[in-house]
C-alpha positions as semicolon CSV with decimal commas, in nm:
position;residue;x (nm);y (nm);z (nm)
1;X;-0,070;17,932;-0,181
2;X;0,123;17,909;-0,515
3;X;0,052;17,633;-0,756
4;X;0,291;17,369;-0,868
5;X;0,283;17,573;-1,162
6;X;0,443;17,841;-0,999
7;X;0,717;17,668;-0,843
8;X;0,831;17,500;-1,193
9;X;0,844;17,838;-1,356
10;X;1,023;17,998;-1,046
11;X;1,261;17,678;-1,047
12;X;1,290;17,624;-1,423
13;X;1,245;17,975;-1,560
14;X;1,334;18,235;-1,283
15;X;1,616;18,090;-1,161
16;X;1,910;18,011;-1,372
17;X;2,152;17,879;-1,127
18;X;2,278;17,908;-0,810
19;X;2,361;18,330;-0,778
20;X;1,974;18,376;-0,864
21;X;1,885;18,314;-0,545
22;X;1,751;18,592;-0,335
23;X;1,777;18,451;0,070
24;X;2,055;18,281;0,221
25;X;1,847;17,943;0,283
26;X;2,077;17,745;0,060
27;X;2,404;17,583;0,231
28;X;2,740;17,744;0,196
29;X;2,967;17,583;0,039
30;X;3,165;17,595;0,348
31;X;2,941;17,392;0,539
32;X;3,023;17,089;0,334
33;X;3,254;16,871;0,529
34;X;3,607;16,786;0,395
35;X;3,489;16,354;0,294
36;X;3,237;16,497;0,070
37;X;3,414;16,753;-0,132
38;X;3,602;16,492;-0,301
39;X;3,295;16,366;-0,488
40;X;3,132;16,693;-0,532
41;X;3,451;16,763;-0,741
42;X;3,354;16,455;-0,992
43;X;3,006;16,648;-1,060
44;X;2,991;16,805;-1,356
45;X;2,965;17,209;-1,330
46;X;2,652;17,207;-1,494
47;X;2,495;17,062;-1,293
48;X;2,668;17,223;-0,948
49;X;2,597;17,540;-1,105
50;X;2,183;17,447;-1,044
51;X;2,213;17,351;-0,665
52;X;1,915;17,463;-0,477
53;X;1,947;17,283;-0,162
54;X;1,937;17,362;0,190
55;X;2,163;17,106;0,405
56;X;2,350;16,818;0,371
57;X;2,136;16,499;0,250
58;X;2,457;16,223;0,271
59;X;2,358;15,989;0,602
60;X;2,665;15,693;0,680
61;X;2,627;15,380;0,566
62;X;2,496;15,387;0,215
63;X;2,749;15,174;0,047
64;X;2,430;14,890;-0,121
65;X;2,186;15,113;-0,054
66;X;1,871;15,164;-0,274
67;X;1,830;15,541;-0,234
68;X;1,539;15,796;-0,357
69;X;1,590;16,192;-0,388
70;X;1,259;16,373;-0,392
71;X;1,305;16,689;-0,572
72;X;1,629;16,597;-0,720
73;X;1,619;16,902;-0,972
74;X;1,995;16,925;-1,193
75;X;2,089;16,586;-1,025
76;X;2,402;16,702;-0,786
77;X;2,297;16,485;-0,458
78;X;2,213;16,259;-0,684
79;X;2,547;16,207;-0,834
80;X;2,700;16,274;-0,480
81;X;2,479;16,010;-0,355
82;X;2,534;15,772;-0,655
83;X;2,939;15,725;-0,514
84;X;2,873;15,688;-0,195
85;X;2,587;15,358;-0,253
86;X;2,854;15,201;-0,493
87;X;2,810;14,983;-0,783
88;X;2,587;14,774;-0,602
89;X;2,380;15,016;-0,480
90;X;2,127;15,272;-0,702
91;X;2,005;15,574;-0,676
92;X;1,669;15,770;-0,836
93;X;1,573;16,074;-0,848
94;X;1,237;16,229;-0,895
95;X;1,156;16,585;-1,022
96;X;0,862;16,792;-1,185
97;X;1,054;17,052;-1,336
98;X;1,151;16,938;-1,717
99;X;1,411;17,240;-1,700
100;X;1,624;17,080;-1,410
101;X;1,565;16,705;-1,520
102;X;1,691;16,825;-1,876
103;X;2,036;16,903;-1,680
104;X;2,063;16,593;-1,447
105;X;1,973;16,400;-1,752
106;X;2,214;16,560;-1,974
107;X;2,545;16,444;-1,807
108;X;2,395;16,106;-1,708
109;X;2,686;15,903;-1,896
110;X;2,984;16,151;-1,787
111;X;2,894;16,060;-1,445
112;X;2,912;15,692;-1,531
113;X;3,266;15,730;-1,698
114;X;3,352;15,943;-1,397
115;X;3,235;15,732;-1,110
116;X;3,298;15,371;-1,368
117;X;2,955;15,262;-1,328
118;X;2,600;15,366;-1,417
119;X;2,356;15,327;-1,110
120;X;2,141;15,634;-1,130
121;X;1,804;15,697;-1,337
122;X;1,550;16,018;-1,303
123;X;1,181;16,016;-1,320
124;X;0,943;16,311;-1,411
125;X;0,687;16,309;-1,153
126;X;0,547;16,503;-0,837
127;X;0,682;16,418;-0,496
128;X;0,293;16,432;-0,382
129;X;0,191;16,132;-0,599
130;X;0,492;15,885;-0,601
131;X;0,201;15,611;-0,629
132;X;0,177;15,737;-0,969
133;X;0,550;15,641;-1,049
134;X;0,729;15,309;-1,122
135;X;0,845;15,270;-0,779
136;X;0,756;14,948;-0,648
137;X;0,645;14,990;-0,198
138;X;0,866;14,864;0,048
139;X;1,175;14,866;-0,221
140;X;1,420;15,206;-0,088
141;X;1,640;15,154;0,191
142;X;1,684;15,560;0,187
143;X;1,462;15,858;0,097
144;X;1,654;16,186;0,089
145;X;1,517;16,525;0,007
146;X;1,688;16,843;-0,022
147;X;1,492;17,208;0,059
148;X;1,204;17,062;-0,107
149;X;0,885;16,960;0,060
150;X;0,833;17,316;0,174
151;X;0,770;17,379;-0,199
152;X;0,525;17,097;-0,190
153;X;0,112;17,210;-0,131
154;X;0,018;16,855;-0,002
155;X;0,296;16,803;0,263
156;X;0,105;16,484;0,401
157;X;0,060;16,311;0,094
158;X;0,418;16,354;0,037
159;X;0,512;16,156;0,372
160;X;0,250;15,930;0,330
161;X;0,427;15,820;-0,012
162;X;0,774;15,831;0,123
163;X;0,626;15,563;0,444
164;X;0,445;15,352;0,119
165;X;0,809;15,304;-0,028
166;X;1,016;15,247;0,276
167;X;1,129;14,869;0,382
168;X;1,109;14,850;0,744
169;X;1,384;14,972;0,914
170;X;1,437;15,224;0,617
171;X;1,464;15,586;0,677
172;X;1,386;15,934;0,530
173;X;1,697;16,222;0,622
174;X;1,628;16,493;0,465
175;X;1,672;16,900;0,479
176;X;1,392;17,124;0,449
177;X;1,341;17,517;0,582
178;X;1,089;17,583;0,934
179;X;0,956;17,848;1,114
180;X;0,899;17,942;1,468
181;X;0,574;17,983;1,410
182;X;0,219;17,976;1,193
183;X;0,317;18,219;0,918
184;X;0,031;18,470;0,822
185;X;-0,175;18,406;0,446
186;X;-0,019;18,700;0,249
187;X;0,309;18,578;0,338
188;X;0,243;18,241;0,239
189;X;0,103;18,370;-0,074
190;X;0,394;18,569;-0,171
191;X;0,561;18,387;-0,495
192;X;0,842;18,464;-0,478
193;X;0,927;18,371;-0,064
194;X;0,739;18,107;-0,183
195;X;1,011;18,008;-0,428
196;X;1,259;18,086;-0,212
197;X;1,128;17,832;0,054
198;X;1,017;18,071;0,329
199;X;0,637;18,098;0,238
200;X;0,623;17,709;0,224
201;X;0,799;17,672;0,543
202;X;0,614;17,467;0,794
203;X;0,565;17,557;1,171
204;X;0,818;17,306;1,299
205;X;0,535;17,150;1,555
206;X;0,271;17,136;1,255
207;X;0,583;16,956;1,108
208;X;0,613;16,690;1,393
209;X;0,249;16,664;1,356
210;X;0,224;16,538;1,016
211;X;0,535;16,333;1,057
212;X;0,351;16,111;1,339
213;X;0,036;16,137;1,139
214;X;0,221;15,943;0,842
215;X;0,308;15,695;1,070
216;X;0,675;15,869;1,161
217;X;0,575;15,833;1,533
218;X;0,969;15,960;1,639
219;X;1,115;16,256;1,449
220;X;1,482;16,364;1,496
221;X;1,640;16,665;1,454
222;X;1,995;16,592;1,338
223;X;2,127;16,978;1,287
224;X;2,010;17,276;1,207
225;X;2,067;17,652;1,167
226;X;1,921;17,994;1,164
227;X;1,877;18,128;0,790
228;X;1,958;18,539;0,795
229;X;1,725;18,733;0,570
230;X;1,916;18,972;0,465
231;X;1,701;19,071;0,171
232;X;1,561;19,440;0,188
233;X;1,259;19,356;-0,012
234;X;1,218;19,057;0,157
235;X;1,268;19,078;0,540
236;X;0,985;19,317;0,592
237;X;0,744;19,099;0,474
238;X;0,842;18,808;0,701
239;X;0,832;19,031;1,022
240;X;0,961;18,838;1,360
241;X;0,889;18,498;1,226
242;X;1,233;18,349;1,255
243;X;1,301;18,037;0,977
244;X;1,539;17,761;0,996
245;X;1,710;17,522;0,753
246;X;1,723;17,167;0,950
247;X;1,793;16,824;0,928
248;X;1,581;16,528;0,972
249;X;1,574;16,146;0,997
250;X;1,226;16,001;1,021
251;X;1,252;15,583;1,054
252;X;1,012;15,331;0,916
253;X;0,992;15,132;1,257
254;X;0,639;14,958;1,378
255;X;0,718;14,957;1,710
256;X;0,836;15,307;1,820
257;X;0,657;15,461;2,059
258;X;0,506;15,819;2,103
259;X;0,724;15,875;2,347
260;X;1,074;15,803;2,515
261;X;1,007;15,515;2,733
262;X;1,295;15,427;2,945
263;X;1,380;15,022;2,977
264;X;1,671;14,978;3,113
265;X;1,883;14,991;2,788
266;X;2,216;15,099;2,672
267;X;2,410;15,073;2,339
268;X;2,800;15,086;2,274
269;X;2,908;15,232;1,987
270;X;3,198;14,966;1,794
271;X;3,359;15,268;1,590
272;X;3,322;15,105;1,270
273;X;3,152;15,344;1,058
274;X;3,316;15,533;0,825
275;X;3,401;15,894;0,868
276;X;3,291;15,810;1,202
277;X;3,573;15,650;1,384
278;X;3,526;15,820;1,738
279;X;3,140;15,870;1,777
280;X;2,847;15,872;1,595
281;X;2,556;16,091;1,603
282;X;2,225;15,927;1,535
283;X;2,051;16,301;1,624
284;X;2,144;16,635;1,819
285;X;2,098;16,432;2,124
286;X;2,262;16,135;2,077
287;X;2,668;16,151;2,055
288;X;2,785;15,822;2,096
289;X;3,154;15,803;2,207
290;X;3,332;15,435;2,087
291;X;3,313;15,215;2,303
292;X;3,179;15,388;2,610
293;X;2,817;15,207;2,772
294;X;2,536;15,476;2,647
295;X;2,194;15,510;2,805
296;X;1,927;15,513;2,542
297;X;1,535;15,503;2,581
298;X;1,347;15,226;2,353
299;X;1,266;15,438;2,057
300;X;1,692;15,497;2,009
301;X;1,727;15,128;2,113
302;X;1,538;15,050;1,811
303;X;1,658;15,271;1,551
304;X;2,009;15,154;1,607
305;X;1,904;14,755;1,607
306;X;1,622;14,718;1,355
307;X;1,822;14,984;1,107
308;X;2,119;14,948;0,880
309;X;2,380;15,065;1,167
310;X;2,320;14,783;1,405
311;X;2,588;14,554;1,343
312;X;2,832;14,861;1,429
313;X;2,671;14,864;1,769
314;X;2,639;14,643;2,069
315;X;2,298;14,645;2,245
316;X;2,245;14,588;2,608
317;X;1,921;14,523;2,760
318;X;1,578;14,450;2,623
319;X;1,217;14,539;2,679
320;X;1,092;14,302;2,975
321;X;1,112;14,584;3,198
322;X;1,006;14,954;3,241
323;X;1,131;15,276;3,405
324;X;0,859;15,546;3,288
325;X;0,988;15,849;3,127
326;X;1,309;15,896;2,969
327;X;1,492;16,195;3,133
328;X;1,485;16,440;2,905
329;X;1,220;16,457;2,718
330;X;1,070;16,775;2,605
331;X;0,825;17,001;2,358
332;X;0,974;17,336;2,320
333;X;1,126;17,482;2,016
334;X;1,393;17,215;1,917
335;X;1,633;17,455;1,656
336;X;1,936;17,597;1,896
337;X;2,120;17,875;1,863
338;X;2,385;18,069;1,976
339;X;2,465;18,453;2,047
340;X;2,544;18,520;1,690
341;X;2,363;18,327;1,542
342;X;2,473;18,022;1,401
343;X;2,379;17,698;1,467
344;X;2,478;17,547;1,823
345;X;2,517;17,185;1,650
346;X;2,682;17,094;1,348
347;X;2,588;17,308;1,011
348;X;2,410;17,147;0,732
């Protein structure tokens, strides 16, 4: 597997912006929904011109928030991030690739005369030993990461940080690229799919493995898509395996269970979140409608009323009582798609 070497020369040598890239696993610009474009537009071109990411790392509610980007390279969720918390919110970012935190750092006080406040700061550092960094635990409401933990070679010490610096009821959303299955050694050698996320991408059940290991006992899939290598030089190599750029929320909740125990409970959506005025979707499988009476098992229950969103919801029920097994339930591959193939839920 290729050092962390490797993927700061790929990231801060090979590639000089955007166009180098040689797969389609980075998000098209037409993915990015019409709220957000606005403050993309404030970001310097500098530093759009350096994007690397695979998805869309902006959950609701962030206005106050204390947010942390792993891998924050040039800085552009960053600064996309650092409007949305506000003036009383802050954002960090963390990167080991001096090339990239040159650029982010570079057009830290245009952003602050753009936005009329300064609340972001960038730290030099690996994503695999954030112990290591002046982070104090328990102190990010938010931990956001963008295409970049397949590029990581200790995958579980990376959660295991991320859990250390969550307050409870915190989460971790974040984008990254999977694969249908265990991918074979010389193709997980290969610098430069490494690079180019594919040879780092983990089987997405190895994935929910590590997750629960870390202590995320309840991983959600929020969106996801199929990524088309088109490459000549590259698709060979990968044979059938068929990769995917998705979107997960992980939350720092004690008390979720390993599974989705039905009590009894429903929540109603109040409409009040913005950009959300007609539903909300806390995954793939949960579109709340406003104001409509919506069955949830105990781990939902939870993430709505122990998490930032829960004074936008009403909660029925509690857990004095138990049904078993929450219909609909399941193991198989989670990543949908349709006949030609794009992604059967939102895109990025």
């Amino acid at each position: 597997m290729p050092t962390q070497a490797a993927v700061q020369a790929y990231y801060g040598q090979e590639l000089s912006c955007t166009a180098d890239l040689k797969t389609s696993a980075c998000c098209d610009a037409d993915a990015v929904p019409d709220w957000l474009r606005p403050l993309l537009a404030r970001i310097h071109p500098d530093v759009l011109a350096r994007y690397y990411g695979c998805g869309l790392i902006c959950p609701p509610l962030l206005e106050g928030c204390r947010v942390l980007d792993l891998g924050s390279g040039s800085g552009r969720d960053v600064y996309a991030l650092a409007q949305l918390v506000g003036p009383s919110g802050s954002v960090v970012g963390v990167d080991m690739t001096a090339e990239q935190l040159a650029v982010a750092r570079e057009h830290l006080a245009f952003h602050a005369e753009q936005f009329g406040y300064a609340n972001v700061s960038f730290l030099e550092g690996t994503i695999e030993a954030l112990d290591q960094l002046p982070l104090e635990p328990g102190s990010f409401d938010v931990v956001v990461s963008n295409c970049v933990l397949n590029l990581s070679t200790e995958k579980a010490a990376v959660l295991r940080g991320v859990k250390r610096l969550l307050k409870p009821g915190g989460e971790m959303y974040f984008s990254d690229v999977y694969v249908d299955r265990r991918l074979p050694e010389a193709v997980r050698r290969d610098p430069v799919l490494y690079g180019e996320c594919l040879g780092g991408a983990l089987y997405w059940n190895d994935f929910l493995r590590l997750a629960r290991e870390a202590g995320f006992i309840d991983p959600r899939l929020v969106a996801d898509r199929e990524i088309q290598i088109t490459d000549p030089a590259l698709a060979p190599l990968v044979g059938e395996a068929r990769f995917f750029s998705a979107t997960y929320r992980l939350f720092h909740i004690a008390e979720l269970e390993d599974a989705c125990e039905d009590h009894g409970q429903a929540v109603i959506y109040r409409g009040t979140i913005p950009h959300h005025p007609h539903r909300f979707d806390l995954d793939g499988h949960h579109a709340i409608e406003t104001g409509r009476v919506f069955p949830v098992c105990g781990n939902t229950f939870r993430m709505l009323q122990a998490t930032r969103f829960a004074p936008h919801f009403s909660f029925i029920g509690d857990f004095s009582r138990h049904y078993g097994l929450f219909p609909g339930c399941g193991s198989s591959l989670p990543f949908g798609t349709t006949g030609d193939g794009q992604a059967s839920g939102s895109c990025c």
